[in-house]
N, C-alpha and C positions, 0 to 999 in steps of 0.2 A: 160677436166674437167667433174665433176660426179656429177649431183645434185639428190640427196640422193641416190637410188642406181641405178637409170637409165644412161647408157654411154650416153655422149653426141649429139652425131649422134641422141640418139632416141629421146634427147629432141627436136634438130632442125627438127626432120620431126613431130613428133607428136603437138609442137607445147607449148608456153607455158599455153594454156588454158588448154590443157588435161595432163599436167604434174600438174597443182593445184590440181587437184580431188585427193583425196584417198579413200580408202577402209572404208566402215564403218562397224561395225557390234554391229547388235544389237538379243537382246537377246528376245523370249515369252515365259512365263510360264504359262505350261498348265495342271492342276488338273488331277490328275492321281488315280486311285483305289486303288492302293496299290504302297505308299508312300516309298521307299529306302533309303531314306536322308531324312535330314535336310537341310531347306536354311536361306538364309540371304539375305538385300540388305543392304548396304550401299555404303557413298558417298566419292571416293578418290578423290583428287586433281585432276586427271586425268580422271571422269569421275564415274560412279555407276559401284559397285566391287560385282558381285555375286560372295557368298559364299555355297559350297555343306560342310556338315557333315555327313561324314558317319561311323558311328559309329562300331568301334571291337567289333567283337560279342564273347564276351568270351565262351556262351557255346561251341564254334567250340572244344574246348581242346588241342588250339592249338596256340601258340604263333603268332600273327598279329602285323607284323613290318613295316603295311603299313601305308602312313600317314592319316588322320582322316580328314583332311582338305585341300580343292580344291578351288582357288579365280578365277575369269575371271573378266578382265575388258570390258565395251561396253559403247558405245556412248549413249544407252539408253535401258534399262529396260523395257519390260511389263509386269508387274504380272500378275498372274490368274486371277482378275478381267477384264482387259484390254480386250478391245472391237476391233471385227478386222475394224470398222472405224476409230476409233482414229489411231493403226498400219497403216492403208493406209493415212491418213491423215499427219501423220508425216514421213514415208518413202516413198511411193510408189508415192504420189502426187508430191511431190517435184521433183522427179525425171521425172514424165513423163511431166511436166510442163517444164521443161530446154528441154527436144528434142522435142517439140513443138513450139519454140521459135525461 
C-alpha cells in the first residue's frame, strides 16, 4: 500500500509521526528599487494565492504571446511590511520548539 506517494516500507521505518509532516512553503515580499511587476494577494480556499502581473510591453514592436499572469499558492504570506520577528515567530519558532521536545 502507498500512503500518498511514499511506498510502504518507508512509511513503516520512518514511522507514522514523520509521515504527518509535510512541506510548507511560505512566501516574503521584499521592496525592491525598480519594481518589474505587479502583485496581488488574495485568499483561495486553499490558502493565500500570490499574484505577479507582468505586463507586454508594446513598444518591443514585437508581438508578446507570453502570458501576463503568474498565481502561487502558500500557507502564508509576508508582505513588505512584515517584520523578520513575526516570520520567525510563525515559522522558525514552531519548528525549533518540536526538536526540543
Amino acid at each position: 500500500a502507498v500512503l500518498g506517494s511514499l511506498p510502504a516500507a518507508v512509511v513503516r521505518e520512518l514511522g507514522p509521526a514523520m509521515v504527518k509532516q509535510t512541506i510548507q512553503i511560505y512566501a516574503r515580499l521584499r521592496p525592491t528599487k525598480k519594481p518589474i511587476a505587479l502583485y496581488s494577494l488574495a485568499e483561495d480556499g486553499g490558502g493565500p494565492v500570490l499574484e505577479f502581473v507582468v505586463p507586454h510591453d508594446a513598444a518591443d514592436g514585437f508581438i508578446n504571446n507570453k502570458r501576463e499572469s503568474y498565481k502561487f499558492k502558500f500557507q502564508k504570506i509576508f508582505d513588505q511590511g512584515g517584520k523578520q520577528e513575526d516570520i520567525f515567530e510563525s515559522i522558525a519558532k514552531p519548528v525549533a520548539e518540536k526538536c526540543t521536545v
